[in-house]
Biotite code that builds the C-alpha atoms (Angstrom):
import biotite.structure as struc

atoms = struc.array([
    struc.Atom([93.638, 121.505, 100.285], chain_id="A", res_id=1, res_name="UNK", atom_name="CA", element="C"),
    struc.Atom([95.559, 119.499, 97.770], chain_id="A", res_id=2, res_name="UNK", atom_name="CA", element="C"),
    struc.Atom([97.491, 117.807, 99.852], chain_id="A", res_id=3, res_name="UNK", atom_name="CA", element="C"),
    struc.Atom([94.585, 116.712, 101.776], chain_id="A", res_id=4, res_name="UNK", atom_name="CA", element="C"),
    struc.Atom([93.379, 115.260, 98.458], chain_id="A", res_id=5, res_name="UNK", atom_name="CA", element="C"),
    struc.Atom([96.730, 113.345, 97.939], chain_id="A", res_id=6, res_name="UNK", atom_name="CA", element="C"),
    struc.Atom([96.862, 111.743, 101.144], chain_id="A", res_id=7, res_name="UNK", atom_name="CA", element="C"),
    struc.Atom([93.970, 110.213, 100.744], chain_id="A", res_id=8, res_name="UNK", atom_name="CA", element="C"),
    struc.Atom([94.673, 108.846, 97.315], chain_id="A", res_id=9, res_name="UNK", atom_name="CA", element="C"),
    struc.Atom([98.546, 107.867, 99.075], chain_id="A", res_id=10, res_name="UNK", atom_name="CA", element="C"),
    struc.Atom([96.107, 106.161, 101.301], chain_id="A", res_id=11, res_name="UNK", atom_name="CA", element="C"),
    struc.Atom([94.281, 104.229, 98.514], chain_id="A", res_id=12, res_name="UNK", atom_name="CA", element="C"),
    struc.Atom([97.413, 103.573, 96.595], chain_id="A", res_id=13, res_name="UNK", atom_name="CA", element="C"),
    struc.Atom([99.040, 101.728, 100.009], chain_id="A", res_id=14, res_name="UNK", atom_name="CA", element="C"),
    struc.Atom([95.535, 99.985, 100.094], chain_id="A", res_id=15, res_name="UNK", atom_name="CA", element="C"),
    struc.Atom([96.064, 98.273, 96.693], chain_id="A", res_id=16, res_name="UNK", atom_name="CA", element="C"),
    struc.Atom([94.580, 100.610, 94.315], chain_id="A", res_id=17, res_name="UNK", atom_name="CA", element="C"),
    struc.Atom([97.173, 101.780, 91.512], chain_id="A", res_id=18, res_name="UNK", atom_name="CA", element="C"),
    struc.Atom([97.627, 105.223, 90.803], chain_id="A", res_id=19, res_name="UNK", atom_name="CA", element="C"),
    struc.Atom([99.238, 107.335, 88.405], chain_id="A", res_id=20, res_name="UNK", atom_name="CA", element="C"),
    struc.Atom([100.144, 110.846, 89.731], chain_id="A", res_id=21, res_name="UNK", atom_name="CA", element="C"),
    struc.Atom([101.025, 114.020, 87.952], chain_id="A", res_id=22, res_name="UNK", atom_name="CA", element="C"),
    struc.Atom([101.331, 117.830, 89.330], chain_id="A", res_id=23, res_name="UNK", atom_name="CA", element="C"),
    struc.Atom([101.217, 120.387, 87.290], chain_id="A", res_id=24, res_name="UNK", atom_name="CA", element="C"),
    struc.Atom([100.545, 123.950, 87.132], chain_id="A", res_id=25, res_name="UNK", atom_name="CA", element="C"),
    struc.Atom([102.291, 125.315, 83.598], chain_id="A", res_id=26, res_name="UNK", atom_name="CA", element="C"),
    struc.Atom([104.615, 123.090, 84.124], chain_id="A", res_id=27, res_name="UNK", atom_name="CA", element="C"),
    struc.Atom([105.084, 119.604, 85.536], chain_id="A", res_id=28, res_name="UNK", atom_name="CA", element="C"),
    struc.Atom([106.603, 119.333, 88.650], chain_id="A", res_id=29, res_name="UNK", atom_name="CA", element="C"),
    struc.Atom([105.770, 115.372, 89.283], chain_id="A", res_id=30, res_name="UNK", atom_name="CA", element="C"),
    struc.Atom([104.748, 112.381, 87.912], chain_id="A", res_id=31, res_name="UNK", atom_name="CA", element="C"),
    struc.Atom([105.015, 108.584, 88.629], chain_id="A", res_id=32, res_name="UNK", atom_name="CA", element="C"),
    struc.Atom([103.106, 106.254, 90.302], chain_id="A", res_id=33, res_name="UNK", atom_name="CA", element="C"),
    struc.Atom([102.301, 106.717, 94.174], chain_id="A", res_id=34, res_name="UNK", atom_name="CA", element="C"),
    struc.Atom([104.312, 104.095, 96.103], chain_id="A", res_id=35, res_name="UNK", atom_name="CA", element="C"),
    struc.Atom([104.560, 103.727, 99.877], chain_id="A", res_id=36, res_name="UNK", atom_name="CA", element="C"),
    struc.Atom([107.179, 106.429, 101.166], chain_id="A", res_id=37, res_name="UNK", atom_name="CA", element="C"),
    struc.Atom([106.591, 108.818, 98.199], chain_id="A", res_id=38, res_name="UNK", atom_name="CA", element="C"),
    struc.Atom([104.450, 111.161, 100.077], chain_id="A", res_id=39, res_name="UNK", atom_name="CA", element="C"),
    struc.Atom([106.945, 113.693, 101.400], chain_id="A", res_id=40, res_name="UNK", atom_name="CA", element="C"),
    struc.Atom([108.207, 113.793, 97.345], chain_id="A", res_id=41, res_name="UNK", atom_name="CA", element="C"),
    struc.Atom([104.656, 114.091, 96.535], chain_id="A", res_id=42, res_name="UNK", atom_name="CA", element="C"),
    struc.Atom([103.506, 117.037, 99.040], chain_id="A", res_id=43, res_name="UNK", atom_name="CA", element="C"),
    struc.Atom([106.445, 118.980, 97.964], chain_id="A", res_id=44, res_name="UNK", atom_name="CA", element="C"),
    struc.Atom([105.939, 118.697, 94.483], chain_id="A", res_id=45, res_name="UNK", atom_name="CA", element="C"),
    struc.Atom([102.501, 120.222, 95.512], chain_id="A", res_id=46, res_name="UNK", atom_name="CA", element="C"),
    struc.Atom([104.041, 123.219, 96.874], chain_id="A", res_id=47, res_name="UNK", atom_name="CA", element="C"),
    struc.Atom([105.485, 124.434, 93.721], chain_id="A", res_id=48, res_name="UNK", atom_name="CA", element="C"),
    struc.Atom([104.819, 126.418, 91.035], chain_id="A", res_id=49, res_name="UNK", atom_name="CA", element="C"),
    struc.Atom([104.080, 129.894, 90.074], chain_id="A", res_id=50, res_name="UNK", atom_name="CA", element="C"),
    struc.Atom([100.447, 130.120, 89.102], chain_id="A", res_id=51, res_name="UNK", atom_name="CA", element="C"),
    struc.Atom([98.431, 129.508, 85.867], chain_id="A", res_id=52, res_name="UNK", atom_name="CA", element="C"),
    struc.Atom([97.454, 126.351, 84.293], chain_id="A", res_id=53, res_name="UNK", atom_name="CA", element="C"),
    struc.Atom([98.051, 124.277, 81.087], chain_id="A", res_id=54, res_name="UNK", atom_name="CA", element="C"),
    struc.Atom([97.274, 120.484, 81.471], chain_id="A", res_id=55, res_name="UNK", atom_name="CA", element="C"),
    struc.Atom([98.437, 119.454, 77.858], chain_id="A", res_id=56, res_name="UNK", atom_name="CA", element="C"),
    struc.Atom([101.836, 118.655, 79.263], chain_id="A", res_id=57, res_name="UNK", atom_name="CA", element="C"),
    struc.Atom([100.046, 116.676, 82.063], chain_id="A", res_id=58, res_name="UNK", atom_name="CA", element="C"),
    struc.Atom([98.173, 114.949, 79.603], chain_id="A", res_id=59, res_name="UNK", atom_name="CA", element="C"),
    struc.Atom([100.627, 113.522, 77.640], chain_id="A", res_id=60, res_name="UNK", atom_name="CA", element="C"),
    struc.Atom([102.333, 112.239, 80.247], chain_id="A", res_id=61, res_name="UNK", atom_name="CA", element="C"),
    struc.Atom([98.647, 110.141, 81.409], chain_id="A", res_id=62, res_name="UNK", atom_name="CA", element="C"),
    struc.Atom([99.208, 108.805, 77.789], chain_id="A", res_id=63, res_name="UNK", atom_name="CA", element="C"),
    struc.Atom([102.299, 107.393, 78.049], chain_id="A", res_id=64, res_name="UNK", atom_name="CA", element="C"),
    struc.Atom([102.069, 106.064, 80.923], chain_id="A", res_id=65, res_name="UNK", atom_name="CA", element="C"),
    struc.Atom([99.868, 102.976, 80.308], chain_id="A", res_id=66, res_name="UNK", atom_name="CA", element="C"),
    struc.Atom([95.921, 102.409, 80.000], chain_id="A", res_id=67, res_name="UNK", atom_name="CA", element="C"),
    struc.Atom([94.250, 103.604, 82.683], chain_id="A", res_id=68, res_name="UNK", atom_name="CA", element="C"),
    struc.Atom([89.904, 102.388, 83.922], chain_id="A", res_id=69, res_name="UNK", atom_name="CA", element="C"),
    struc.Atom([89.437, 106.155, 85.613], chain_id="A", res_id=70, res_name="UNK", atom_name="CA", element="C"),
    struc.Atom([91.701, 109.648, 85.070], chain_id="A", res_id=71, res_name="UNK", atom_name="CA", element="C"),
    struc.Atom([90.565, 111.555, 87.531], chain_id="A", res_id=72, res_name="UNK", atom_name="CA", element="C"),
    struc.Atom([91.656, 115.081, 87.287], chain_id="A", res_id=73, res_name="UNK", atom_name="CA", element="C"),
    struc.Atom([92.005, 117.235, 90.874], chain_id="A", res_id=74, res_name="UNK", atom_name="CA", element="C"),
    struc.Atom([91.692, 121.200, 89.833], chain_id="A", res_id=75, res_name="UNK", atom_name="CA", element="C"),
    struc.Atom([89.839, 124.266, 90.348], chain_id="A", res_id=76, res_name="UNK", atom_name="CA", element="C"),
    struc.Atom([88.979, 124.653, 86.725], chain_id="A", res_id=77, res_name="UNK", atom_name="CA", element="C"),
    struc.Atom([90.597, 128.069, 85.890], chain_id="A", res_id=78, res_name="UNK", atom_name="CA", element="C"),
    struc.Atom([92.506, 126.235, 82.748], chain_id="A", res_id=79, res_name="UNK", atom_name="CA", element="C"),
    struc.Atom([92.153, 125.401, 78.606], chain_id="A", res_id=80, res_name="UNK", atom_name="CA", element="C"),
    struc.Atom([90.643, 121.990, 79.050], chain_id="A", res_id=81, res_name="UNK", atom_name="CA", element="C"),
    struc.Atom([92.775, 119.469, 76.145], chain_id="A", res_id=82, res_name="UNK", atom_name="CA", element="C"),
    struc.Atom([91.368, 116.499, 75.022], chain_id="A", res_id=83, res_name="UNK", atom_name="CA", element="C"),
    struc.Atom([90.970, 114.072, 77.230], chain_id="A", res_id=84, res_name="UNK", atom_name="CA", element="C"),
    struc.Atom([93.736, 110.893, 76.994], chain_id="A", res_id=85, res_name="UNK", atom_name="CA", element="C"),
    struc.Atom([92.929, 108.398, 74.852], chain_id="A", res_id=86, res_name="UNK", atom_name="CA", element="C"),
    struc.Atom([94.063, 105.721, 77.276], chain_id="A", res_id=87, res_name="UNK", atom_name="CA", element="C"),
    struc.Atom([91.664, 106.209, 80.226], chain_id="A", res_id=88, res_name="UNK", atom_name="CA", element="C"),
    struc.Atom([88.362, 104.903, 79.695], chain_id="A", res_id=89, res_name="UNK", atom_name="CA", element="C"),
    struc.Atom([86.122, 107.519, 81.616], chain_id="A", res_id=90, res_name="UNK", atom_name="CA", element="C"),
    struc.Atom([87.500, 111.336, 82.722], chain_id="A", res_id=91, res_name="UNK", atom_name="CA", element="C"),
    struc.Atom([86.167, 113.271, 85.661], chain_id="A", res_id=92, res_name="UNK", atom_name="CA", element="C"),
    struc.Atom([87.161, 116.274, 87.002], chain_id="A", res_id=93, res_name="UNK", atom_name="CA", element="C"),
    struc.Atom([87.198, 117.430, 90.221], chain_id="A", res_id=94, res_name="UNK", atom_name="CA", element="C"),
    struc.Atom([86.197, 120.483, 91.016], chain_id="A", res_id=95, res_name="UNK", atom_name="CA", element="C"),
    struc.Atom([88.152, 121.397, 94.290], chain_id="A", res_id=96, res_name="UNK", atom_name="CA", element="C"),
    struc.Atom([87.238, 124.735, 95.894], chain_id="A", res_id=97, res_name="UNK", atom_name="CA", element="C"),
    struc.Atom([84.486, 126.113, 93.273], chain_id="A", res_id=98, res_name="UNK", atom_name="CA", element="C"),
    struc.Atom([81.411, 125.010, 95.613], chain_id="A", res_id=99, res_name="UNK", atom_name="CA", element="C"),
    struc.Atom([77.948, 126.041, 93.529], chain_id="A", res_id=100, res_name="UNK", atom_name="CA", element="C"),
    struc.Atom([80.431, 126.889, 89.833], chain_id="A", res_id=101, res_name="UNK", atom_name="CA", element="C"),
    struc.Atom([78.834, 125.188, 86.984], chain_id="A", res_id=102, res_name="UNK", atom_name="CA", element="C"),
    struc.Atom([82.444, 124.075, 84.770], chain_id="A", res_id=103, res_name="UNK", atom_name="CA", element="C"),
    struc.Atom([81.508, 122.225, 81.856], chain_id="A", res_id=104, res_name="UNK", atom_name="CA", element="C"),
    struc.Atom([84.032, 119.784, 80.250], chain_id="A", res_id=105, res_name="UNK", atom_name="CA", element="C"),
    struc.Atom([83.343, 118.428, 77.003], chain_id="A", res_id=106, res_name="UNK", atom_name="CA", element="C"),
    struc.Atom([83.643, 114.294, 77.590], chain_id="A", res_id=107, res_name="UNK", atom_name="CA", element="C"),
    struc.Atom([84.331, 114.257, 81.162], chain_id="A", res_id=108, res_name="UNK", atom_name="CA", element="C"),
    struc.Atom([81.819, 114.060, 84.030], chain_id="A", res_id=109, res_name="UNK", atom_name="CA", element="C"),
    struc.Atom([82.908, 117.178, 86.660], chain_id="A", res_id=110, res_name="UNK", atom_name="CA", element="C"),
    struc.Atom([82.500, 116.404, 90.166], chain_id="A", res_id=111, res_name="UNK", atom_name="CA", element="C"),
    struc.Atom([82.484, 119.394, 92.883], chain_id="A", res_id=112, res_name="UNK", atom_name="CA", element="C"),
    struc.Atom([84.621, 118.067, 95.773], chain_id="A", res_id=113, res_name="UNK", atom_name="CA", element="C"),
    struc.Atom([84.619, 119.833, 99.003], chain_id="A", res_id=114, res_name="UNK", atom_name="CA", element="C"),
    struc.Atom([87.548, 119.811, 101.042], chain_id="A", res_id=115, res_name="UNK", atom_name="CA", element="C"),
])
């Protein structure tokens, strides 16, 4: 279902729209912007990992990687939520694949997104 998700936002990206990309699970397995032809480096980057999730890693990444209108944050919730990046102006998280779970995320507006 994620790589649904970040074909779509490829799609955006090729459209015009800037985006800053980084996968995670414990670890971070990609980050950079989304360019045309990254896709196939993107969707594999998706594919790994070994379970669990810390986004503090992710997060300081998102903060040194310029200032930012939107971070938009694609997850089931199961993780320690950090602090939201000081360089994005408004945080949401989406909710992917908890349809009806009430996640609550101090600062950030959560979104359920069906895929």
């Amino acid at each position: 279902r994620y790589v649904r998700l970040l074909s779509q936002s490829q799609t955006a990206a090729e459209s015009g729209v800037p985006i800053y990309l980084v996968v995670h699970d414990v670890n971070v397995h990609y980050k950079g912007w989304i360019a045309p032809g990254k896709s196939a480096t993107i969707a594999k980057a998706v594919g790994k990992g070994g379970g669990g999730t810390c986004a503090r890693q992710a997060y300081a990444l998102v903060e040194k990687a310029g200032r930012f209108d939107v971070m938009v944050h694609l997850t089931d919730g199961y993780l320690d939520w950090p602090t939201a990046p000081k360089n994005a102006k408004r945080w949401i998280v989406a909710l992917v694949g908890r349809e009806g779970a009430e996640v609550k995320v101090p600062g950030a507006r959560v979104i359920p997104v069906e895929v």
